[in-house]
N, C-alpha and C positions, 0 to 999 in steps of 0.2 A: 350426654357425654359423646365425643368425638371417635371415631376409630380408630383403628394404627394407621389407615389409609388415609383419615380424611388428616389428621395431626402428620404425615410423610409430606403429604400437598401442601400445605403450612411452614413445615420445617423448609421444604425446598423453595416455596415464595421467597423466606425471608432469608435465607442462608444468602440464594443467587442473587438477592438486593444488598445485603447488607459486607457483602464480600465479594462482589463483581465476578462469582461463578458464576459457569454455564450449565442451567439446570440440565442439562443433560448429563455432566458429570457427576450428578448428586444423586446419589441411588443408592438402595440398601444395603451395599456391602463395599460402599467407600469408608476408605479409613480418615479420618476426621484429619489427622498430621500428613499423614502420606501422600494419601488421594488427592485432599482439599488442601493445602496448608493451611489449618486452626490452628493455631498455638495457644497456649493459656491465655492470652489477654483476651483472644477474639472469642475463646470459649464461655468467660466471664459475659465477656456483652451477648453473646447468641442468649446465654440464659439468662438473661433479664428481658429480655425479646420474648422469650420462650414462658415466660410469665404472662404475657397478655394470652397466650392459649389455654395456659391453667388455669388464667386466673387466680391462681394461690403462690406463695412465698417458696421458691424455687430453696433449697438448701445445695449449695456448692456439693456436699458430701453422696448426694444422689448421684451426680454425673462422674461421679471422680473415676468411675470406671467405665464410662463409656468410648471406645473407641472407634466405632463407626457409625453411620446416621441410624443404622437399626438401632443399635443401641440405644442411640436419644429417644427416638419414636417409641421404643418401647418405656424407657422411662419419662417421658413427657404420660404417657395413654395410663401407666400405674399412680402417678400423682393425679393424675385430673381425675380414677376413679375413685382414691380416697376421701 
């Protein structure tokens, strides 16, 4: 199983690819709308993306309250230890 660190370095590979961020604005306490502009559709594709980390069948209702990358990293690290 991965850590929250090693699943943060993952999250920020694929975020600053798949959204033409500059990883340096991607850090733990960016707000996913604000920070980054995510909007729901781009949130839908990051986790489907975020499925090749898990591994396993991501459920939309897991993320519905995550609002900055901590958040994801932590809910990406409690699905992958289920």
């Amino acid at each position: 199983m991965k850590t929250q660190e090693e699943i943060f370095h993952s999250i920020k590979e694929i975020m600053s690819e798949m959204f033409e961020l500059a990883p340096d604005d991607i850090v733990m306490s960016a707000s996913l709308r604000q920070d980054l502009d995510i909007d729901s559709i781009d949130a839908v594709d990051l986790m489907v993306k975020l499925r090749e980390i898990t591994g396993t069948r991501i459920n939309p209702e897991d993320f519905k309250s995550a609002r900055t990358i901590q958040d994801v990293v932590e809910t990406v690290h409690r699905i992958s230890a289920a």
